[in-house]
C-alpha positions as CSV (number, residue, x, y, z in Angstrom):
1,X,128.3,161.4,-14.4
2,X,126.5,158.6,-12.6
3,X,124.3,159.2,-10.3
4,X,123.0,156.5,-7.5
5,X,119.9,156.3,-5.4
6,X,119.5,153.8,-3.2
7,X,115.9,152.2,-2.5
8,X,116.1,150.7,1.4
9,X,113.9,148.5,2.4
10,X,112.2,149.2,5.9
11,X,115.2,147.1,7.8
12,X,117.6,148.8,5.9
13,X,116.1,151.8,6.7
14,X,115.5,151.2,10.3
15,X,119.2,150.3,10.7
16,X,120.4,153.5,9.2
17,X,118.2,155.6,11.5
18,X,119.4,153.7,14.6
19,X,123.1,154.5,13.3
20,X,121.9,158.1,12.7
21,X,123.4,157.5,9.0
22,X,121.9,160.0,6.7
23,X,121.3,158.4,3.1
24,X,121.8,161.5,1.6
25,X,124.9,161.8,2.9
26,X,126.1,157.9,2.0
27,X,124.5,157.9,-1.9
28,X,126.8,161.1,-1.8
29,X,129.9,159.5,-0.9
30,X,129.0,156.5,-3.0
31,X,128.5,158.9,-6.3
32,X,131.8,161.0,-5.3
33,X,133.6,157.5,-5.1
34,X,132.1,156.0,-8.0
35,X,132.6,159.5,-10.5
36,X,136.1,159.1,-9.3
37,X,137.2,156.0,-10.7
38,X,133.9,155.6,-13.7
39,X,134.5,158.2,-16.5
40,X,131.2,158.7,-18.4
41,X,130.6,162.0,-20.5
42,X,126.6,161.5,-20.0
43,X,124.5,161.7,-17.1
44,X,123.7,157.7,-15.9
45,X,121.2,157.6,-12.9
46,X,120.9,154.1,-10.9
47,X,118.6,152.7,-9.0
48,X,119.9,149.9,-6.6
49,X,117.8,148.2,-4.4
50,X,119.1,147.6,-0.9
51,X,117.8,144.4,1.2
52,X,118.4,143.8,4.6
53,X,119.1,140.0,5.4
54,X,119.6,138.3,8.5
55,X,123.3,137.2,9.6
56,X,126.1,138.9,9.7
57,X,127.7,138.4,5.8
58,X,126.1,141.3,3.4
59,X,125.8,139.6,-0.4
60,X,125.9,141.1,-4.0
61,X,124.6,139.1,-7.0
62,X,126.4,139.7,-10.4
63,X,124.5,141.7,-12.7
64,X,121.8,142.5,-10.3
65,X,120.6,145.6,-8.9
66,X,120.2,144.4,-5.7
67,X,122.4,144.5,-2.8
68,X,121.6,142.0,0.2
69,X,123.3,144.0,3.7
70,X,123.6,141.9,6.8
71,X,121.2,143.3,9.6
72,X,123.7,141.6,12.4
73,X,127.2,142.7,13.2
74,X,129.9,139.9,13.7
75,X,132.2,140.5,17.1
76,X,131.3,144.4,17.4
77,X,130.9,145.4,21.2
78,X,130.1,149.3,20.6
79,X,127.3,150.8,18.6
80,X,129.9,153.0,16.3
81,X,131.8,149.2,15.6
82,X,128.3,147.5,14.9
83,X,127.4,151.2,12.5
84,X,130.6,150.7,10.8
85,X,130.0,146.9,10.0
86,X,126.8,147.7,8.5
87,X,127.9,150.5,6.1
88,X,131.2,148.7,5.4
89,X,129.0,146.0,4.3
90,X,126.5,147.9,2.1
91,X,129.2,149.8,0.4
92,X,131.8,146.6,0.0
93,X,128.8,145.1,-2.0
94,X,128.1,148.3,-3.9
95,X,131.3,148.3,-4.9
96,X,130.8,144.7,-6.7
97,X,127.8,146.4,-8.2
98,X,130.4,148.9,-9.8
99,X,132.5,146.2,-10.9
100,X,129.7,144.8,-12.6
101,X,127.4,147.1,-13.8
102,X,129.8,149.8,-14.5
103,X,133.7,148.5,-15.4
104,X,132.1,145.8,-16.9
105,X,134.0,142.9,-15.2
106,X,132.8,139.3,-15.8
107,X,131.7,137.4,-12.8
108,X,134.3,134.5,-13.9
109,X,137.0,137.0,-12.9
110,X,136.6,137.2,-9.4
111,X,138.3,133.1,-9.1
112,X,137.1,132.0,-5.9
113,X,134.5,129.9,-4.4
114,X,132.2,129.8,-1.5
115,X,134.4,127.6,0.2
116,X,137.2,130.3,-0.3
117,X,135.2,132.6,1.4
118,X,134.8,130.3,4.3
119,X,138.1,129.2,4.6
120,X,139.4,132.8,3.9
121,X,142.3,131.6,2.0
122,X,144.3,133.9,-0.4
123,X,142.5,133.1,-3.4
124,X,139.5,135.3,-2.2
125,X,141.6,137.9,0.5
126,X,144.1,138.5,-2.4
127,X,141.9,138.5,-5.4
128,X,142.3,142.0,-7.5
129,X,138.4,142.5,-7.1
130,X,137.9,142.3,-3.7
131,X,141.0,144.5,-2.6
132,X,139.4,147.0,-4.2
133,X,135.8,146.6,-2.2
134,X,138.6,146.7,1.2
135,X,139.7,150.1,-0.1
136,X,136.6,151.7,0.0
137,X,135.6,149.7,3.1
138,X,138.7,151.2,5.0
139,X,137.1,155.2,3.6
140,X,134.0,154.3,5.5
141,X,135.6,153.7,8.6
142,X,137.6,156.7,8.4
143,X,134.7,159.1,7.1
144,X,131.8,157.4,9.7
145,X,131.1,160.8,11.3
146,X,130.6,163.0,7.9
147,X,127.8,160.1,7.4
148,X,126.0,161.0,10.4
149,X,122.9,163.9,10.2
């Protein structure tokens, strides 16, 4: 069983209060997600740091446990759109820190460069590694409201 706390900074925390996202309630979800696809016969408790960073692009590096989330929300007009950006983005780049840290994948696997990412050309929207950080993207949308206290 893994089990995951997250350590906010006082942005990240700020932000989750103005959503009215309980972090109870997200590390939950993240540990039910995680257990689901991460098969360990132990108990494995994590602590990931989570950053807040200005702009509007949220940033995981490999083998770190750290997790850089973008304070700002690109094209939202509602606060439940701008709330939904932010935890999309913590929990896209948690799941690269499951990739990592717990399957194990190699940094050299996820073929694509920055300029990729910019261009958002196939070889990072259609790479096997980052259709999996969409799936759990598109579960935050659609469970928002169980996160709220």
């Amino acid at each position: 069983m893994v089990i995951v706390k997250l350590r906010c900074d006082k942005k990240v925390n700020q932000k989750l209060r103005t959503y009215n996202i309980d972090r109870r309630k997200l590390e939950n979800l993240l540990m039910f997600l995680t257990n689901n696809i991460v098969n360990k016969r132990k108990t494995y408790y994590y602590e990931i740091k989570v950053k807040g960073i200005s702009g509007a692009s949220s940033q995981y590096f490999w083998e770190e446990d750290e997790i850089e989330v973008a304070l700002n929300a690109a094209d939202c007009k509602s606060t439940k759109q701008r709330s939904i950006y932010f935890v999309q983005g913590l929990v896209h780049e948690y799941r690269h820190w499951v990739q990592s840290q717990l399957q194990n994948v190699s940094s050299k696997r996820l073929n694509y460069s920055e300029k990729d990412i910019e261009e958002g050309n196939d070889n990072y929207k259609k790479n096997k590694y980052e259709l999996e950080c969409i799936e759990w993207e598109d579960l935050v949308e659609k469970y928002i409201d169980q996160l709220k206290k």
